[in-house]
N, C-alpha and C positions, 0 to 999 in steps of 0.2 A: 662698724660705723663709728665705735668712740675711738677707735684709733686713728682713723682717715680724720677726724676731728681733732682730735689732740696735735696731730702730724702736723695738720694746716695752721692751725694756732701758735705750734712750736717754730713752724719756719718762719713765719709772718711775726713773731714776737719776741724771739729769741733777740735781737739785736738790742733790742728796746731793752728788754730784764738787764741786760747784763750791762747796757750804757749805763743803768742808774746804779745798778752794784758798783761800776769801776768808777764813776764819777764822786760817791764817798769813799771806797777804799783803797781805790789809786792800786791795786794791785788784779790783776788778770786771772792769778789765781784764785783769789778768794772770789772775784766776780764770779771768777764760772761754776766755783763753790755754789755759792746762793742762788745763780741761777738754776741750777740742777735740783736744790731745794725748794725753789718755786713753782716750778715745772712738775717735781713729782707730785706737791701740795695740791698744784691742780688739776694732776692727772683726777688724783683722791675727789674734790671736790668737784671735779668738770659737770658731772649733771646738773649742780645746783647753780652753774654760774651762767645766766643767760649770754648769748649771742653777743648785744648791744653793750653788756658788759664787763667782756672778756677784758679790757683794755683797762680798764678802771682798776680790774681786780687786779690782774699780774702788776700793775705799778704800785698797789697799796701794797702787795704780797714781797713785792720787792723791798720795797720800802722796811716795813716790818721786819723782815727778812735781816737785812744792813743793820738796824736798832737792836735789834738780838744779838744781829754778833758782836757789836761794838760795846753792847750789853755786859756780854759775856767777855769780852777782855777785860772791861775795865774792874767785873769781877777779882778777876783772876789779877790783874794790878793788884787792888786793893788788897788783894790776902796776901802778896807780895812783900806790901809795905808793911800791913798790922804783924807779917812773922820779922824783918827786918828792923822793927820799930830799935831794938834796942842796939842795934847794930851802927854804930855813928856815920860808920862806911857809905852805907845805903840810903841814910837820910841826910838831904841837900839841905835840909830844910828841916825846921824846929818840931817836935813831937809835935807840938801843941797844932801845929798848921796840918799836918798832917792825916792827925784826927779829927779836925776839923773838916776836910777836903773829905774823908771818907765819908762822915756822916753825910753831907750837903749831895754828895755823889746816890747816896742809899736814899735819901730823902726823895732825890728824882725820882730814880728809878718805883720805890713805893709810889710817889706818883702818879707816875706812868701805869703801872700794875693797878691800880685802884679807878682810874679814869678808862683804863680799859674795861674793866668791870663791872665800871658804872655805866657807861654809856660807849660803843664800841665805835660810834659815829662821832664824838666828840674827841677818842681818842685818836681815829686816823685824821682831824683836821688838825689835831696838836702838832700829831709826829711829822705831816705834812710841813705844816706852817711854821714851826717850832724848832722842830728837829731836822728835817728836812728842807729847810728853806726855801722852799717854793712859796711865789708871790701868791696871795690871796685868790687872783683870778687863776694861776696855773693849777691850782688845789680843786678850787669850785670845779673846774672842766674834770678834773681827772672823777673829784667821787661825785658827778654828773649832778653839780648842783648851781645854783643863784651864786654871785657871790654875796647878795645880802642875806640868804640865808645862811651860805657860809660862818657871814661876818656874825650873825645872829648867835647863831651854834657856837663859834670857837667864844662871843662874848661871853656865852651860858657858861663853855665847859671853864673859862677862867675866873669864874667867880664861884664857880661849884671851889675850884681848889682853894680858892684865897679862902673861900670859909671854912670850910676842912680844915686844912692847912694854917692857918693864921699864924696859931701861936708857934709853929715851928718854925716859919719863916721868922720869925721876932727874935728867938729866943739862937 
C-alpha cells in the first residue's frame, strides 16, 4: 500500500520537485540530485504527511533541499577563500572585503539555522519569500495559508531577527 502511494505521488510530482530544483540551479543534474533527495525524505516521512498536503510538503522539501545545497557551496567557497587569503592570485579583491563578505555570508546562514529552530513556520515563509522569491500569495497557497497570516508570521519572524540580531547587523 505505501508503495502504490509513493508511486502515485512520485509520477504525479516528480515534474514539479524537479522544475523548482532546476529553476535555481539551472543545471539538470543537480535538479534530479535533489529531487531523488526529496523523494527519498518522503518516502521516510510519507505516513506523517497527509493526502491534502502532499503538495505543500514536496515544494518546501524542495525548496529546503536547493538552500542546503547552495548552502553547502557557498561553504565550501568560503573555505576556499579563508585558505587563498594570502595568496594575491585568488584574491580579486582586498582581504579586508573579503573577510567581510565571509562573515555577512555566516551571519545569514546562523540566521537561517536559529529561525529554523525557533520557529520552523516562520523559517519556510523566509526561505520562501526571502530566498525563494515567491510573491507573498504564491508562498501563502503553497504552506496552505491567508496571505494575511502569511504577512503576519513573516512580520513576526522579522522582528524576531532585528531584535536578535541588531547589534550584528550594525556593527
Amino acid at each position: 500500500m505505501k508503495n502504490k502511494r509513493f508511486t502515485k505521488i512520485y509520477e504525479e510530482y516528480r515534474k514539479l520537485v524537479m522544475k523548482i530544483a532546476y529553476d535555481s540551479l539551472k543545471d539538470r543534474f543537480l535538479a534530479e540530485e535533489i529531487c531523488q533527495q526529496v523523494f527519498i525524505s518522503f518516502y521516510e516521512h510519507m505516513d506523517e504527511v497527509k493526502d491534502t498536503s502532499v503538495k505543500s510538503w514536496l515544494i518546501v522539501s524542495s525548496r529546503n533541499a536547493v538552500v542546503d545545497y547552495l548552502r553547502k557551496q557557498k561553504v565550501m567557497r568560503n573555505k576556499t577563500a579563508v585558505i587563498c587569503q594570502d595568496a594575491a592570485e585568488c584574491l580579486p579583491e582586498g582581504e579586508d572585503m573579503v573577510v567581510e563578505r565571509i562573515q555577512n555570508e555566516r551571519l545569514s546562514f546562523q540566521i537561517l539555522d536559529d529561525l529554523r529552530d525557533k520557529n520552523r513556520e516562520w523559517y519556510e515563509i523566509v526561505v520562501a519569500v526571502c530566498i525563494g522569491e515567491m510573491s507573498q500569495k504564491e508562498a501563502a497557497e503553497m504552506l496552505g495559508m491567508t496571505i494575511q497570516v502569511l504577512r503576519a508570521k513573516l512580520y513576526r519572524a522579522k522582528q524576531y531577527i532585528r531584535r536578535k540580531y541588531y547589534k550584528e547587523y550594525r556593527d
